[in-house]
MARDREN-895034 format. One line per field, with one value per residue (C-alpha): x, z, y. Coordinates in Angstrom, 3 decimals, m for minus. Layout:
px <- X;... .
pz <- Z;... .
py <- Y;... .
# end
This chain:
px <- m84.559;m87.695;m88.722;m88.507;m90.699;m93.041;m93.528;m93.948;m96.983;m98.492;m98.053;m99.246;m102.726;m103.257;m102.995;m106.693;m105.987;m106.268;m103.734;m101.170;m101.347;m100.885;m97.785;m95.862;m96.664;m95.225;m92.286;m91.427;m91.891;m89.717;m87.264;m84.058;m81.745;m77.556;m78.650;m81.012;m85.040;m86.565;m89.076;m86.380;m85.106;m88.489;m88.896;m85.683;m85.945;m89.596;m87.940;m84.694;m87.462;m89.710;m86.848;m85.786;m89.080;m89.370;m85.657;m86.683;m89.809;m88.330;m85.407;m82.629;m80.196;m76.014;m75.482;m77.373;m75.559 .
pz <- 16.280;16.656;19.734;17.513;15.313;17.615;19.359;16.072;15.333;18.665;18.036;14.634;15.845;19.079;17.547;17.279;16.462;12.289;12.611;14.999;12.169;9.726;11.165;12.216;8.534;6.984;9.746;8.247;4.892;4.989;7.636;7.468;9.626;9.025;5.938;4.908;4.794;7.906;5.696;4.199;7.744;8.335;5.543;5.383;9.271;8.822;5.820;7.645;11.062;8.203;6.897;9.835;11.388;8.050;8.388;12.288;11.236;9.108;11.641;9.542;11.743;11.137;13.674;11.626;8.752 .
py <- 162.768;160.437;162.501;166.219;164.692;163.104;166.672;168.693;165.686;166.231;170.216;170.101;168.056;170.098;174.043;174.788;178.680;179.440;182.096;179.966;177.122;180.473;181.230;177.474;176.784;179.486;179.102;175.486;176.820;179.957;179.494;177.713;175.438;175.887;176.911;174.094;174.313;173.504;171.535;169.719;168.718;167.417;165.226;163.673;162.912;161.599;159.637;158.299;157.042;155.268;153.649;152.270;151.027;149.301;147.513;146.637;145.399;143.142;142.269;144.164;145.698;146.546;143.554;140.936;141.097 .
# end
Protein backbone atom coordinates (compact mmCIF):
# COMPACT_ATOMS: atom_id res chain seq x y z
CA UNK A 1 0.00 0.00 0.00
CA UNK A 2 2.72 2.60 1.12
CA UNK A 3 4.69 1.75 -2.07
CA UNK A 4 1.25 2.52 -4.60
CA UNK A 5 1.18 5.62 -3.06
CA UNK A 6 4.72 6.50 -3.06
CA UNK A 7 4.76 5.80 -7.00
CA UNK A 8 1.51 7.76 -7.80
CA UNK A 9 3.60 10.90 -5.66
CA UNK A 10 6.65 10.40 -7.71
CA UNK A 11 4.23 10.13 -10.96
CA UNK A 12 2.16 12.93 -10.01
CA UNK A 13 5.56 15.38 -9.53
CA UNK A 14 7.44 14.02 -12.62
CA UNK A 15 4.42 14.38 -15.57
CA UNK A 16 5.56 17.62 -17.15
CA UNK A 17 2.92 17.23 -20.18
CA UNK A 18 -0.54 19.60 -19.51
CA UNK A 19 -2.59 17.13 -21.32
CA UNK A 20 -0.96 13.82 -19.53
CA UNK A 21 -1.85 15.61 -16.05
CA UNK A 22 -5.42 16.31 -18.10
CA UNK A 23 -6.02 12.88 -18.44
CA UNK A 24 -4.44 10.90 -14.90
CA UNK A 25 -6.65 13.55 -13.23
CA UNK A 26 -9.68 12.98 -14.74
CA UNK A 27 -8.69 9.06 -14.55
CA UNK A 28 -8.68 9.32 -10.55
CA UNK A 29 -11.67 11.39 -10.72
CA UNK A 30 -13.93 9.32 -12.99
CA UNK A 31 -12.77 5.87 -12.82
CA UNK A 32 -13.57 3.33 -10.29
CA UNK A 33 -11.95 0.37 -8.36
CA UNK A 34 -14.50 -2.91 -7.42
CA UNK A 35 -16.86 -0.42 -7.58
CA UNK A 36 -15.38 2.29 -5.33
CA UNK A 37 -13.75 5.76 -6.58
CA UNK A 38 -10.28 5.48 -7.33
CA UNK A 39 -10.02 8.88 -5.48
CA UNK A 40 -11.62 7.47 -2.61
CA UNK A 41 -8.99 4.59 -2.58
CA UNK A 42 -6.44 7.23 -2.52
CA UNK A 43 -7.49 9.16 0.29
CA UNK A 44 -8.39 6.60 2.62
CA UNK A 45 -4.91 4.84 1.90
CA UNK A 46 -3.04 8.25 2.24
CA UNK A 47 -5.28 8.52 5.49
CA UNK A 48 -4.74 4.88 6.94
CA UNK A 49 -0.28 5.52 6.15
CA UNK A 50 -0.73 9.03 8.12
CA UNK A 51 -2.34 7.37 10.80
CA UNK A 52 0.07 5.01 11.32
CA UNK A 53 3.31 7.07 11.01
CA UNK A 54 1.58 9.16 13.63
CA UNK A 55 0.94 5.93 16.13
CA UNK A 56 4.83 4.81 15.30
CA UNK A 57 5.95 8.09 15.93
CA UNK A 58 4.60 8.07 19.09
CA UNK A 59 5.64 4.31 19.80
CA UNK A 60 1.93 2.94 19.57
CA UNK A 61 1.88 -0.37 18.09
CA UNK A 62 -0.84 -3.66 18.67
CA UNK A 63 2.19 -5.27 20.64
CA UNK A 64 2.58 -2.44 23.18
CA UNK A 65 -0.55 -2.49 24.51
Amino acid sequence: MIAATSYLDLFLRSITDVNLMKVFLEFIMVERSDGTPILDLLVSRISHESQVSSLRKFGITKQSK
